[in-house]
CHARMM internal coordinates of N, CA and C (Angstrom, degrees):
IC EDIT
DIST 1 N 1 CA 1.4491
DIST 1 CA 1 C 1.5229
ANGL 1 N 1 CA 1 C 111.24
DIST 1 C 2 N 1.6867
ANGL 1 CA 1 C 2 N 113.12
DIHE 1 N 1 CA 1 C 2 N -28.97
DIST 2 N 2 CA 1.2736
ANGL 1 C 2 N 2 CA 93.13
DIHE 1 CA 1 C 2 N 2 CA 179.24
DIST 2 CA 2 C 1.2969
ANGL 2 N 2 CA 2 C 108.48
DIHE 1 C 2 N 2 CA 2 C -113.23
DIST 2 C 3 N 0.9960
ANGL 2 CA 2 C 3 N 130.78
DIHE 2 N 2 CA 2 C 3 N 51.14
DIST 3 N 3 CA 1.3291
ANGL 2 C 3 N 3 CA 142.26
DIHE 2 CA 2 C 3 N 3 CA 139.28
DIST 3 CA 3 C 1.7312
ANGL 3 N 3 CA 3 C 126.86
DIHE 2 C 3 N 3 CA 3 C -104.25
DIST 3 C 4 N 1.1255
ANGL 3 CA 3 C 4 N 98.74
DIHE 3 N 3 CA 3 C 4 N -9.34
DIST 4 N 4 CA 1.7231
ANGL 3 C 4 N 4 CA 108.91
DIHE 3 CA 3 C 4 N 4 CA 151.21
DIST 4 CA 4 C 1.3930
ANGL 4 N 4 CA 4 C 108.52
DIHE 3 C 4 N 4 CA 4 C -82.14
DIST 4 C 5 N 1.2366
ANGL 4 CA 4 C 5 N 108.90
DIHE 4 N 4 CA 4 C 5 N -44.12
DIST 5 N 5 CA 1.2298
ANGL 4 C 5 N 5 CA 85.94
DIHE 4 CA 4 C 5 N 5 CA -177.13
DIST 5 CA 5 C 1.5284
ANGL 5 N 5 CA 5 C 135.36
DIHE 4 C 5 N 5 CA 5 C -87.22
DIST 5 C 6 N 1.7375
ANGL 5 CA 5 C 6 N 109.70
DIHE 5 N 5 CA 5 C 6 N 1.00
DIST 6 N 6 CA 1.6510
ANGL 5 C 6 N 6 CA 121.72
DIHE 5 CA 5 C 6 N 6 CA 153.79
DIST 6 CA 6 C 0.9692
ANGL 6 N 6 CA 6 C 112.21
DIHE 5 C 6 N 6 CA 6 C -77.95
DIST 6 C 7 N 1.4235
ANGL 6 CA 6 C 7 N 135.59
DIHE 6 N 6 CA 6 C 7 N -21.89
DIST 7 N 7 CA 1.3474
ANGL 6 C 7 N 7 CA 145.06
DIHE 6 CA 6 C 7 N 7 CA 161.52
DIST 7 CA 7 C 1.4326
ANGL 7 N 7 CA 7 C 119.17
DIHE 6 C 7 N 7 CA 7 C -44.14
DIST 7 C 8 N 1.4348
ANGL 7 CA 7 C 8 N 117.01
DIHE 7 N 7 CA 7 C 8 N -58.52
DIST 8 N 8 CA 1.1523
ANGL 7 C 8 N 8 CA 136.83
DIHE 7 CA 7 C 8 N 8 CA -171.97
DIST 8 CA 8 C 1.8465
ANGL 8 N 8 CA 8 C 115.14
DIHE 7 C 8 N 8 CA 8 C -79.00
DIST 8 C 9 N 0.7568
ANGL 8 CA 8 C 9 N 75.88
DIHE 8 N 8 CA 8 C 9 N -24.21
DIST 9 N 9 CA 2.1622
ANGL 8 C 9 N 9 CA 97.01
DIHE 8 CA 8 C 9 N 9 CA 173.11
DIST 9 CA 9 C 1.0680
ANGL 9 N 9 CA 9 C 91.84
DIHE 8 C 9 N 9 CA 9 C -88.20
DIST 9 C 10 N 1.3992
ANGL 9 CA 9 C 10 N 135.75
DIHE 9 N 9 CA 9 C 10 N -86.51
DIST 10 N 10 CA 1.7922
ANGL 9 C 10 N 10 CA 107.51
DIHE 9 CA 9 C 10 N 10 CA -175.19
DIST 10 CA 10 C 1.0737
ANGL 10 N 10 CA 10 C 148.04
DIHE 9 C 10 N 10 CA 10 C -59.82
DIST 10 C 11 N 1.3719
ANGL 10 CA 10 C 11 N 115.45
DIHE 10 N 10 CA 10 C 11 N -1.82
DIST 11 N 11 CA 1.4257
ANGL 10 C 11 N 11 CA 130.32
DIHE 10 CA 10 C 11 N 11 CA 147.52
DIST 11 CA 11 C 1.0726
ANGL 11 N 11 CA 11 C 119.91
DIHE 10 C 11 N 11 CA 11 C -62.30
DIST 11 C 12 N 1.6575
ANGL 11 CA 11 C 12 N 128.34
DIHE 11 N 11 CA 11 C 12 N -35.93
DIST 12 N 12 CA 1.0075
ANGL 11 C 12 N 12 CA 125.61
DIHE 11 CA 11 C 12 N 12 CA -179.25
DIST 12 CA 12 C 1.4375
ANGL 12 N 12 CA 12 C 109.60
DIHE 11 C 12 N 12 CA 12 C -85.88
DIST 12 C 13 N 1.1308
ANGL 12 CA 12 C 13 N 104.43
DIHE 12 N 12 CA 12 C 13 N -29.89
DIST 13 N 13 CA 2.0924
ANGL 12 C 13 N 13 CA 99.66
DIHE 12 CA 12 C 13 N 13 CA 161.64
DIST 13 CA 13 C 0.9192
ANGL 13 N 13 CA 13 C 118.16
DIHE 12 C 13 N 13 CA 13 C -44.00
DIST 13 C 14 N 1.5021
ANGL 13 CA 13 C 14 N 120.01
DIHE 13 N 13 CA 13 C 14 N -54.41
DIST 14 N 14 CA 1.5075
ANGL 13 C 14 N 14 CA 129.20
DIHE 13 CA 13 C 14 N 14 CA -149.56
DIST 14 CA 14 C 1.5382
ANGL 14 N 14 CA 14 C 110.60
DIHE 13 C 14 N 14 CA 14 C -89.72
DIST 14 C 15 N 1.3648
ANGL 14 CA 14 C 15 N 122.86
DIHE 14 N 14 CA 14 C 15 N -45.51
DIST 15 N 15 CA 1.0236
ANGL 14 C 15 N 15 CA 124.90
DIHE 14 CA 14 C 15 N 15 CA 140.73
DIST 15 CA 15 C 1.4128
ANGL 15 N 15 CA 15 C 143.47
DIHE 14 C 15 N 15 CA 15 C -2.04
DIST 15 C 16 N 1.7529
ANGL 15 CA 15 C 16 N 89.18
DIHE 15 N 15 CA 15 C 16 N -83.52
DIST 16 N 16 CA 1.8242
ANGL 15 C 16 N 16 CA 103.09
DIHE 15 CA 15 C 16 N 16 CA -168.95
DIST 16 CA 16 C 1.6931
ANGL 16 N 16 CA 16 C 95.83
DIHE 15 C 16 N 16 CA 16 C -89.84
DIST 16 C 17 N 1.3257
ANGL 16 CA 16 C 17 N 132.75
DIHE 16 N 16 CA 16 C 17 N 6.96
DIST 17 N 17 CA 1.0059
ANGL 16 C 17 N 17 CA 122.15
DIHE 16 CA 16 C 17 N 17 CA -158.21
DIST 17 CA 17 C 1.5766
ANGL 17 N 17 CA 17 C 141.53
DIHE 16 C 17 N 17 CA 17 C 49.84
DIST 17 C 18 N 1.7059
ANGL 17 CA 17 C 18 N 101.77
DIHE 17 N 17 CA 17 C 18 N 26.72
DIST 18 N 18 CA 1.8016
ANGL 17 C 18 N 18 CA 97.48
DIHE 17 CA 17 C 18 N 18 CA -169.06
DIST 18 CA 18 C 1.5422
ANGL 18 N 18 CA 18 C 102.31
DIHE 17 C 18 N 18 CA 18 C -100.43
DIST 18 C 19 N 1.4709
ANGL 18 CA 18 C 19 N 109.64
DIHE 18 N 18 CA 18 C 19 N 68.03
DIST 19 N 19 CA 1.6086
ANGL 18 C 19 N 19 CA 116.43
DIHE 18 CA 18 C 19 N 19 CA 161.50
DIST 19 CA 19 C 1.5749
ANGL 19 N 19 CA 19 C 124.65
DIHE 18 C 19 N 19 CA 19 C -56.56
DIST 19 C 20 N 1.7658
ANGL 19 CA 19 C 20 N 109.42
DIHE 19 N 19 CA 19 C 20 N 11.08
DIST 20 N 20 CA 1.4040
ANGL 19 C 20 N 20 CA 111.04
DIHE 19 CA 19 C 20 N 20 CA 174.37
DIST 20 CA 20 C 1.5329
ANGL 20 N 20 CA 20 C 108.98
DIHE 19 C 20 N 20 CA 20 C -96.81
DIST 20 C 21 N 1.3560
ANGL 20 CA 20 C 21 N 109.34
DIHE 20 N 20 CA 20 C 21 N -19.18
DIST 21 N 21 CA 1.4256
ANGL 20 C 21 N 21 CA 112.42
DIHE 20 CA 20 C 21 N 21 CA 167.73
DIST 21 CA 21 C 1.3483
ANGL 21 N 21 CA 21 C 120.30
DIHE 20 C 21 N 21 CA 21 C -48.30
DIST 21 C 22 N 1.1601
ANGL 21 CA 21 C 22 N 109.71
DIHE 21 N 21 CA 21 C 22 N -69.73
DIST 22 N 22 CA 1.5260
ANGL 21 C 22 N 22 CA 120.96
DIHE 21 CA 21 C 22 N 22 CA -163.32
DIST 22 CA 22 C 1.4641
ANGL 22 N 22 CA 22 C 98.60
DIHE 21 C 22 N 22 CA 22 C -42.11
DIST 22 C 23 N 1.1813
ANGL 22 CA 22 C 23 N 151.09
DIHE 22 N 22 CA 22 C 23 N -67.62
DIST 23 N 23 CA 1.2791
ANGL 22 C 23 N 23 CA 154.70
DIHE 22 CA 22 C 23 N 23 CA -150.23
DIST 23 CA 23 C 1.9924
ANGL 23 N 23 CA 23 C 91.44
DIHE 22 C 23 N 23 CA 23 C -59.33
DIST 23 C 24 N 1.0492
ANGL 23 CA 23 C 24 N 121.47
DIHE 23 N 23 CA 23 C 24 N -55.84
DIST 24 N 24 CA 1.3872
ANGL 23 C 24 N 24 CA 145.09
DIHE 23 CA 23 C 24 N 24 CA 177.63
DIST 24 CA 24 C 1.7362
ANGL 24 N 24 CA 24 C 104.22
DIHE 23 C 24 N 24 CA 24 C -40.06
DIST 24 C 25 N 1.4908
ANGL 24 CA 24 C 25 N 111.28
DIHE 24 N 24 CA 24 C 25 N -47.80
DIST 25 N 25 CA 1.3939
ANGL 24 C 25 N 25 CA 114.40
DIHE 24 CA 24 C 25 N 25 CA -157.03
DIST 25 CA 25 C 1.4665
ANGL 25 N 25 CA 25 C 110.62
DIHE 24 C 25 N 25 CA 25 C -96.77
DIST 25 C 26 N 1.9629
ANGL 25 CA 25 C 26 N 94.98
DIHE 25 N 25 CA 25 C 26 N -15.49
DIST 26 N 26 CA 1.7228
ANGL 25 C 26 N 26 CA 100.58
DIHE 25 CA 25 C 26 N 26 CA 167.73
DIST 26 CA 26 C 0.7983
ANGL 26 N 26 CA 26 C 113.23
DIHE 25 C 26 N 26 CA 26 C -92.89
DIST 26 C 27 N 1.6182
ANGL 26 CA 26 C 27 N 141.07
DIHE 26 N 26 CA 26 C 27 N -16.38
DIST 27 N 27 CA 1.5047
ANGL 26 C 27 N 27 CA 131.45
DIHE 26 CA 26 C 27 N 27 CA 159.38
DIST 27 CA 27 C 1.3441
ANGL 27 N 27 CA 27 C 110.31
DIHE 26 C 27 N 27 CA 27 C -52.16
DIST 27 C 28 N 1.3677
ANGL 27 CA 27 C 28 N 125.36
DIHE 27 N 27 CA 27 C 28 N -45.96
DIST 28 N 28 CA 1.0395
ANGL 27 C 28 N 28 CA 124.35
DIHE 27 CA 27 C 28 N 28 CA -158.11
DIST 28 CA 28 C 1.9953
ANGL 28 N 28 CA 28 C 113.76
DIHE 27 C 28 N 28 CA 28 C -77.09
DIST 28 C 29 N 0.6488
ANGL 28 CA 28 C 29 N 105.54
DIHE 28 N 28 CA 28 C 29 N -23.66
DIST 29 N 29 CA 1.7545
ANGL 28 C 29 N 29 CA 137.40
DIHE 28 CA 28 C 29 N 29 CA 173.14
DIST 29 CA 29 C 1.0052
ANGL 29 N 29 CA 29 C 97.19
DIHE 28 C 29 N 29 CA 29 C -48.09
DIST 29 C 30 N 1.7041
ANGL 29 CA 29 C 30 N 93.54
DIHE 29 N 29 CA 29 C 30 N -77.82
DIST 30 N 30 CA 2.2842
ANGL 29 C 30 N 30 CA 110.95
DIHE 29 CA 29 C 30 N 30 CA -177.23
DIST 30 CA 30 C 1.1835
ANGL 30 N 30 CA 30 C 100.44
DIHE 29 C 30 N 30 CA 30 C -38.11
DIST 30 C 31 N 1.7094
ANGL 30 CA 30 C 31 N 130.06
DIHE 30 N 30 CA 30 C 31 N -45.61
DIST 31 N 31 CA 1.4001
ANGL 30 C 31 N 31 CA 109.73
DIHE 30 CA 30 C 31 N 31 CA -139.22
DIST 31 CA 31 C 1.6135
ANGL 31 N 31 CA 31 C 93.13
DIHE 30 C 31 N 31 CA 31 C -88.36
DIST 31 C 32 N 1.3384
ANGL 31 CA 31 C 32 N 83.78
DIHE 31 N 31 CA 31 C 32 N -22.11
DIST 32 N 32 CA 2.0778
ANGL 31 C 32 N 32 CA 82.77
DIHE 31 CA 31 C 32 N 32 CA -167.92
DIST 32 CA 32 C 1.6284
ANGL 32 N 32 CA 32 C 102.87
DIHE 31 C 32 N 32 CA 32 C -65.16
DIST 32 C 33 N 1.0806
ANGL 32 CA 32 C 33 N 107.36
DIHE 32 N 32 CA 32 C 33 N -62.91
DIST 33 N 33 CA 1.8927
ANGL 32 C 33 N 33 CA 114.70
DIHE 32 CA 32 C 33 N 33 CA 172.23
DIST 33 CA 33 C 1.5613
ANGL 33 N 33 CA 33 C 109.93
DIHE 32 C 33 N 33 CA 33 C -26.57
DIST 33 C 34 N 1.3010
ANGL 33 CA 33 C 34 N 115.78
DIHE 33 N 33 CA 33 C 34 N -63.21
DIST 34 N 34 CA 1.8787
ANGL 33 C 34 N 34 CA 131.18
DIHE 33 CA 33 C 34 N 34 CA -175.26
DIST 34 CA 34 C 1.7967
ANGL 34 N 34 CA 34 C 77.04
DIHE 33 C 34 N 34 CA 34 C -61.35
DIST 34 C 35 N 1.4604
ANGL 34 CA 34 C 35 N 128.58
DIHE 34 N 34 CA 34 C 35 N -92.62
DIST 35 N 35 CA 1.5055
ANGL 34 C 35 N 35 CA 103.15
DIHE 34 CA 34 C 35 N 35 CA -159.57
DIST 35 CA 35 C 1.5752
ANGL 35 N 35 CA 35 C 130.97
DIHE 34 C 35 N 35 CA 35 C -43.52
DIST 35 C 36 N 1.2678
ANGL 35 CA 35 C 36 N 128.93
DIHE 35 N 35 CA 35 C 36 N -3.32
DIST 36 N 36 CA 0.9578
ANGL 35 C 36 N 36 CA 160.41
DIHE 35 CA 35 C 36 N 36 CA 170.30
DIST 36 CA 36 C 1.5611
ANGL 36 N 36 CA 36 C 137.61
DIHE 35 C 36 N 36 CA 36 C -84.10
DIST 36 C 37 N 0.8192
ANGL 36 CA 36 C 37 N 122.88
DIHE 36 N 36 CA 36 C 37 N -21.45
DIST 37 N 37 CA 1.3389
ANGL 36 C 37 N 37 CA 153.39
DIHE 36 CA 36 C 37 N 37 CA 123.92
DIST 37 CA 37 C 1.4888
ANGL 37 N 37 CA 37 C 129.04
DIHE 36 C 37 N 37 CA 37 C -88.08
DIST 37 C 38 N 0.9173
ANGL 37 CA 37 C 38 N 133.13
DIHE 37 N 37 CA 37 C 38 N 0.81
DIST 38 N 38 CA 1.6345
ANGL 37 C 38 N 38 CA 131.44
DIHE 37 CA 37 C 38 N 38 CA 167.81
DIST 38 CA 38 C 1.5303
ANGL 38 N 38 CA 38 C 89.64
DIHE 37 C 38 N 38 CA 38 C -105.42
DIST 38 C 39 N 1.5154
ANGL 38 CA 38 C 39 N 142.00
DIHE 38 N 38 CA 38 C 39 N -27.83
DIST 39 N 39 CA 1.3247
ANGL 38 C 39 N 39 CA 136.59
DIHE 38 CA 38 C 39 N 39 CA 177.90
DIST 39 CA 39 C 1.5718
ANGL 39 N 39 CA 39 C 100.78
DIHE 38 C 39 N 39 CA 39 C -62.57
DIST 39 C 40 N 1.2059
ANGL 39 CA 39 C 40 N 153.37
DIHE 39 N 39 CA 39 C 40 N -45.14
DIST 40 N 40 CA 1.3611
ANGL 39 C 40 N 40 CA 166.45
DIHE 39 CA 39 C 40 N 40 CA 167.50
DIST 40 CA 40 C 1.4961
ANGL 40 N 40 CA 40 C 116.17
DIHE 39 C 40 N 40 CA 40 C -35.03
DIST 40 C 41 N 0.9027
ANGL 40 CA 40 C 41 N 113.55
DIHE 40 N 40 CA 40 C 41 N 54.90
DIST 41 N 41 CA 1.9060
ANGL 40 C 41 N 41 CA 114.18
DIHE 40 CA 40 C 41 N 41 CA -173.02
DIST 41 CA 41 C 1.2532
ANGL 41 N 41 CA 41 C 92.27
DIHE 40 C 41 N 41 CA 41 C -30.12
DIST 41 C 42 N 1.3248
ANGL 41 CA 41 C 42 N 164.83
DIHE 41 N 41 CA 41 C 42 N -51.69
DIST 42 N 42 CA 1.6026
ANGL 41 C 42 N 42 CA 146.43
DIHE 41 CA 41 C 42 N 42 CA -176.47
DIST 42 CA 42 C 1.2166
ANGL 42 N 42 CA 42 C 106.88
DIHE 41 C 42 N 42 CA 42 C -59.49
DIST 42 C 43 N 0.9928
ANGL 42 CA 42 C 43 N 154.19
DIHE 42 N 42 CA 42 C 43 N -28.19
DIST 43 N 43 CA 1.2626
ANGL 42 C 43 N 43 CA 168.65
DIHE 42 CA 42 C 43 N 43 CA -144.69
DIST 43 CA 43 C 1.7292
ANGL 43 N 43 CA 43 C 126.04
DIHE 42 C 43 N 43 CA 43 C -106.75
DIST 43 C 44 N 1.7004
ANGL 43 CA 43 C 44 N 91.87
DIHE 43 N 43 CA 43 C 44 N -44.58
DIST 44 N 44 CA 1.7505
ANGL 43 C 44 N 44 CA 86.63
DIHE 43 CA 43 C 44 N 44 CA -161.42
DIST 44 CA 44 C 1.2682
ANGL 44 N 44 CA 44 C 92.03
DIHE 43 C 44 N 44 CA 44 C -103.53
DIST 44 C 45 N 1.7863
ANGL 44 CA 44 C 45 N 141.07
DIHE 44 N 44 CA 44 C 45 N 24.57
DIST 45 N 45 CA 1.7447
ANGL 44 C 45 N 45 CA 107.97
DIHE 44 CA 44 C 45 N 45 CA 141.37
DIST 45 CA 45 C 1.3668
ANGL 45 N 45 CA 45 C 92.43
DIHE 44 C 45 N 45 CA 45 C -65.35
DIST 45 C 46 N 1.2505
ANGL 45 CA 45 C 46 N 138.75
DIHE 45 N 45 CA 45 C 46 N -58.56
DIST 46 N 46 CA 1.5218
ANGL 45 C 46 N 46 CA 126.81
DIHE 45 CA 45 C 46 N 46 CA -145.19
DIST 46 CA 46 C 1.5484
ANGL 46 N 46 CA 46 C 105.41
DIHE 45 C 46 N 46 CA 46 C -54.23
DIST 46 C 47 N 1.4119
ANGL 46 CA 46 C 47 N 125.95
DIHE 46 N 46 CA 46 C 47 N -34.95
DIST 47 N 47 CA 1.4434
ANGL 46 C 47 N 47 CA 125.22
DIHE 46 CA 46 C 47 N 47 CA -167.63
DIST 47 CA 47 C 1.5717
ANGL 47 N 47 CA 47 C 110.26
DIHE 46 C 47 N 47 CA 47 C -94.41
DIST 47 C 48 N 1.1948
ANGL 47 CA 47 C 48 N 121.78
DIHE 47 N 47 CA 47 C 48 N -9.84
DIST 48 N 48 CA 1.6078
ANGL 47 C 48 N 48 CA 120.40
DIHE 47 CA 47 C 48 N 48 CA 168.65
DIST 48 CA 48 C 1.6774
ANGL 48 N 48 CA 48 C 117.17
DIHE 47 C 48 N 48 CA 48 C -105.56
DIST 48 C 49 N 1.4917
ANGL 48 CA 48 C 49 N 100.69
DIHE 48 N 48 CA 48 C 49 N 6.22
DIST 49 N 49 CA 1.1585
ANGL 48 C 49 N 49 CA 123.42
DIHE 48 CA 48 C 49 N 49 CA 154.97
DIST 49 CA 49 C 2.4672
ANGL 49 N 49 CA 49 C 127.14
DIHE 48 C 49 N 49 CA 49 C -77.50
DIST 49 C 50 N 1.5977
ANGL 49 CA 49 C 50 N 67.20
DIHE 49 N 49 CA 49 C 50 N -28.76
DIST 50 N 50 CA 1.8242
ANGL 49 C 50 N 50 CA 57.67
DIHE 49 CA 49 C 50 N 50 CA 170.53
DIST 50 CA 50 C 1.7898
ANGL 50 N 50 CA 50 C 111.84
DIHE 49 C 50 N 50 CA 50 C -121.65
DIST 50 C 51 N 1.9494
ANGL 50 CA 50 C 51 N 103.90
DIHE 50 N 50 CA 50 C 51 N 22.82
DIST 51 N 51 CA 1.1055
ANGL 50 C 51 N 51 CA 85.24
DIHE 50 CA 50 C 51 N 51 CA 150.46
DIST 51 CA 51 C 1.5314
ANGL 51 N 51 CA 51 C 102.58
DIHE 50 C 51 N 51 CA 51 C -122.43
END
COOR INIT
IC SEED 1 N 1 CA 1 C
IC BUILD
């Protein structure tokens, strides 16, 4: 399923031409991943460690 639906997002990139997204949709990724791992009590000394 979620490869239809990366499927369907880059079509719609490529398509409509909104290559300003992408930069937009990988920030948004990072941040989710970093909240996502700092939620993990095993996890977030290592990640408040490299800031």
């Amino acid at each position: 399923m979620k490869i239809g639906l990366l499927k369907e997002l880059w079509d719609f990139l490529r398509v409509r031409k909104k290559w300003w997204l992408l930069p937009i949709m990988v920030l948004l990724l990072l941040l989710f991943a970093l909240i996502f791992l700092t939620s993990n009590p095993a996890t977030s000394p290592f990640i408040y460690t490299l800031f």
